[in-house]
C-alpha positions in Angstrom: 72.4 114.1 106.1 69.2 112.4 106.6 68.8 110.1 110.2 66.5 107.0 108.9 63.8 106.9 111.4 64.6 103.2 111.9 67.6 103.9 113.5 67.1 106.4 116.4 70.2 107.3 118.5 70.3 106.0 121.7 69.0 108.6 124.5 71.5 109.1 127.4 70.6 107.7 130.6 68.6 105.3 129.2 69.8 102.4 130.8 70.3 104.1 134.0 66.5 104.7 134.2 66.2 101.0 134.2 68.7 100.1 136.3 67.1 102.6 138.9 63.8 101.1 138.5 64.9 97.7 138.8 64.1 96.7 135.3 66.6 94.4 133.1 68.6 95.6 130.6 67.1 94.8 126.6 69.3 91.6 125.8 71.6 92.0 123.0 70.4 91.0 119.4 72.8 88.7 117.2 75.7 91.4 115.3 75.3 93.8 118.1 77.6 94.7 121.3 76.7 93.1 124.6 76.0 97.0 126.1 76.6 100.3 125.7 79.7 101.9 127.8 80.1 105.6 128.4 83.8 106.1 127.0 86.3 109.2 127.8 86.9 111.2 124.8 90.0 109.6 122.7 92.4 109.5 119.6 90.8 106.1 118.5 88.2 107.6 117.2 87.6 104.3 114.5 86.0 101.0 115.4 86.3 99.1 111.8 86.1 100.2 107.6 84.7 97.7 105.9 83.8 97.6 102.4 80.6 95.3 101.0 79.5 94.1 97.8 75.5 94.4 96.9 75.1 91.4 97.8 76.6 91.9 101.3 80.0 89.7 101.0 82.6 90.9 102.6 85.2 92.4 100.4 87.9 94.6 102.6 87.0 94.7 106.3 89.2 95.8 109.4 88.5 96.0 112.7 90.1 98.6 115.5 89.3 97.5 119.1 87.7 94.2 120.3 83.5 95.4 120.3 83.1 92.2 118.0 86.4 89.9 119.0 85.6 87.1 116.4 85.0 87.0 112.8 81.4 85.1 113.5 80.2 88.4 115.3 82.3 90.7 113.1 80.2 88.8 110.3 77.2 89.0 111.9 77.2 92.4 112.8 78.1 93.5 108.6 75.0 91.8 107.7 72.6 93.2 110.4 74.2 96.6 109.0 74.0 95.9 105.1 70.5 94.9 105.7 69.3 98.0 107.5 71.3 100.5 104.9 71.2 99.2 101.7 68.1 99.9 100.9 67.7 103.3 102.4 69.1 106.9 100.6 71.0 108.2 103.9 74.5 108.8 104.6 74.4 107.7 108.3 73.0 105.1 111.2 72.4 104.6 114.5 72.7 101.1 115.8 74.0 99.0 118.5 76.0 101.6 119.8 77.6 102.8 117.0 77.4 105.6 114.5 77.9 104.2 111.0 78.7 107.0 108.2 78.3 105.2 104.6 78.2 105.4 100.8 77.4 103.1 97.9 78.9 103.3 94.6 77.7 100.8 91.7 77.8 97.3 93.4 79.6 98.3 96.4 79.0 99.9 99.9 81.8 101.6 101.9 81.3 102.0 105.6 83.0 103.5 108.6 82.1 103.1 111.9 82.5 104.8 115.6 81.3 104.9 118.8 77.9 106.6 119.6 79.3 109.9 120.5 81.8 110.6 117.8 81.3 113.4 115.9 79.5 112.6 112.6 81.3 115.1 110.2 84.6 113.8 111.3 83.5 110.3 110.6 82.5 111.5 106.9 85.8 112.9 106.3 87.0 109.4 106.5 84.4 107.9 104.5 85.2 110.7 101.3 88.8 110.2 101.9 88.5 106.3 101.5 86.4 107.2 98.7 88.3 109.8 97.0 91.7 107.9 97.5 90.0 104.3 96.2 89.0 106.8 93.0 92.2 107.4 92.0 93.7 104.3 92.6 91.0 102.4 90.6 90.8 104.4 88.2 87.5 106.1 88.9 86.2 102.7 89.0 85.0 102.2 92.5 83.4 98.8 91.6 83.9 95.2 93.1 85.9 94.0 89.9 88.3 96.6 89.9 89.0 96.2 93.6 89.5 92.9 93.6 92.1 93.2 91.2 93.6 96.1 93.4 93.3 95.0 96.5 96.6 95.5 97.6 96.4 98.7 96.6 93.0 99.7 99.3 94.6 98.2 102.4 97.8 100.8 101.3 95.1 103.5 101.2 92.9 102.4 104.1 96.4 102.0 106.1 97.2 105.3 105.4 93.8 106.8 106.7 93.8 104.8 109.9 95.8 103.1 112.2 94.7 101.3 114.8 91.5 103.1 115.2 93.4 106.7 115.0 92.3 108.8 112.2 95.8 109.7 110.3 95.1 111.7 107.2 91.6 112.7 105.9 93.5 114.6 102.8 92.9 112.1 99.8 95.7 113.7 98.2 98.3 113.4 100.8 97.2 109.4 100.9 97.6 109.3 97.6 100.8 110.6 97.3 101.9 108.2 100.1 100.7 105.2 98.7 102.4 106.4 95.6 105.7 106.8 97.4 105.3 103.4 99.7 104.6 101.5 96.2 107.7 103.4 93.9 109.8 101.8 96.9 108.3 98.7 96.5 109.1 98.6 93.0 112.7 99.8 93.7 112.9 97.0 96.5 111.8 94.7 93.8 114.5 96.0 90.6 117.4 95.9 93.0 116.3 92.2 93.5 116.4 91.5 90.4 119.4 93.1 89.7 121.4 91.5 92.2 120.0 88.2 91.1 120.6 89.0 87.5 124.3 89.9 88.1 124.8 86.5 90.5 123.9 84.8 87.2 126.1 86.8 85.4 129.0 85.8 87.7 128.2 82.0 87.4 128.2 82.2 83.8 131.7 84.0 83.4 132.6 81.5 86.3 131.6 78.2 84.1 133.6 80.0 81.1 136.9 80.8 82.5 
């Protein structure tokens, strides 16, 4: 994978240096995190998955923790990223922070993104799950139509990926067969519904007979 040379990663103890020489901190820019926080290693290992159209709309966004707390930052902060990436060939970013692992397919663009020091390849596997998973559910069309008109179907596969910022599955077959399972219920949820209302009907019309 290819670093753009835009984008370098943050060098430890940057910001200390400053601090020790008195000097003030870089203010932060629009879309970005007010500073940079050394974290202890954890199971939330996600910060958000969102998914863009070329034109950088939102399509399919969730967010784990509270680095952009509103949907005006949260906003802000998908532009300032579709603008930096979606002209480049890489498959990962640097910025504010953050390591952002992403892939384009026709008009979309798939992203996921963690803190600075998460491990990259990790980070990927979540990316070609959500991929790989969105593939089969759509068809093998992993365009903005087709999603729109499944939508449903990618928040049951993102759900089953991540929750709450932990990484759950990166097998895109295991999702799929759960998302396959969670909508067969659904669909059994939705027959015994009818069923019952069917036969409540029936019960009337013998009743208004008799």
């Amino acid at each position: 994978m290819q670093r753009p040379e835009a984008w370098p990663r943050p060098h430890p103890g940057e910001g200390a240096a400053a601090a020790q020489a008195g000097g003030p901190a870089p203010p932060a820019r629009t879309g970005e995190p007010a500073g940079l926080r050394l974290q202890e290693p954890s199971l939330y290992t996600i910060k958000a998955v969102f998914i863009l159209d070329n034109d950088g709309h939102r399509l399919l966004a969730k967010y784990y923790d509270e680095t952009f707390p509103s949907l005006k930052e949260q906003m802000a902060f998908e532009k300032n990223v579709f603008n930096k990436t979606s002209r480049t060939d890489s498959e990962i970013a640097f910025f504010g922070g953050m390591t952002i692992i992403y892939k384009s397919s026709i008009d979309l663009f798939l992203y996921v993104v963690g803190s600075s020091h998460e491990n990259e390849l990790m980070l990927m596997s979540v990316l070609t799950c959500l991929f790989e998973s969105l593939s089969h559910v759509l068809r093998k069309n992993v365009e903005k139509r087709w999603l729109l008109e499944n939508m449903d179907g990618a928040f049951l596969v993102l759900d089953e990926i991540v929750d709450g910022g932990v990484i759950l599955e990166s097998d895109p077959q295991q999702v799929i067969q759960k998302v396959n399972f969670r909508a067969d219920d659904s669909s059994l949820t939705e027959q015994s519904v009818a069923q019952v209302l069917q036969s409540a009907k029936e019960q009337i019309k013998w009743s208004l007979l008799k």
